[in-house]
C-alpha positions, 0 to 999 in steps of 0.5 A: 423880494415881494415876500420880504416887502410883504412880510410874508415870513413863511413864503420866506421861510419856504425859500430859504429852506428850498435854495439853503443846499446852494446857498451854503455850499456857494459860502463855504466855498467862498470862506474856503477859497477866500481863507487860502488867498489870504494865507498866500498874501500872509505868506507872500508878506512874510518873505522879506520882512526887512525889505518890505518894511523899508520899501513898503511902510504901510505893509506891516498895517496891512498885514496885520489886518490880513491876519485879522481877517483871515482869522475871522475868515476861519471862525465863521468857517468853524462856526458854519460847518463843524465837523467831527470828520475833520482830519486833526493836520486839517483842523484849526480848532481841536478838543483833544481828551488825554488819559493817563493810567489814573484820569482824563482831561479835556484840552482846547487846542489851536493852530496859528499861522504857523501850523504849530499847535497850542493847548490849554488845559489837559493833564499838563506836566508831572509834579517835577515838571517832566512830560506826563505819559498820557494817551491824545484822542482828539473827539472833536475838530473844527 
């Protein structure tokens, strides 16, 4: 604290470079652990929505707000800690490269609360629509 009153940026600088390790692991663990329990109140408020609708009028406000947070929650976890390692079913954020015979694109993929995944970019469809015979290699996940 007295190098913050004092002003003194480097004494500072040495401290946040000394405790950083703790310090960053004690906030993905907090960002973790806080994203799994919000996922089990969504998932807990998704049980009887008619119920809770009747019983609680409120609740649908709040669960809102849940998934608001926990989207926060998941941007400053991907923000914090990108990493490339990252198995694609574990990731929320992915960029995938598809390839077929004649070129490649870059998609942008993510995973709502659901687990289902949704892309932009990419090949996309055959002229006629039809599904496009392409090779995925996701290059990068979060």
């Amino acid at each position: 604290m007295r190098a913050h009153r004092e002003g003194d940026y480097n004494t500072k600088l040495a401290l946040h470079e000394k405790y950083y390790p703790a310090t960053s692991a004690a906030l993905l663990e907090h960002v973790d652990s806080f994203i799994l329990e919000i996922d089990e109140v969504i998932k807990k408020s998704e049980v009887h929505p008619v119920y809770i609708k009747n019983e609680h009028p409120r609740l649908p406000l709040i669960h809102r707000h849940n998934q608001f947070v926990r989207e926060t929650f998941a941007n400053v976890r991907s923000r914090y800690s990108p990493d490339p390692e990252v198995n694609w079913q574990g990731a929320t954020h992915v960029t995938v490269e598809e390839c077929d015979d004649v070129e490649c694109a870059l998609a942008e993929c993510e995973r709502d609360f659901q687990g289902n995944w949704m892309c932009e970019g990419g090949l996309g469809p055959n002229w006629d629509g039809s599904e496009r015979e392409k090779s995925q290699t996701v290059i990068a996940s979060q």
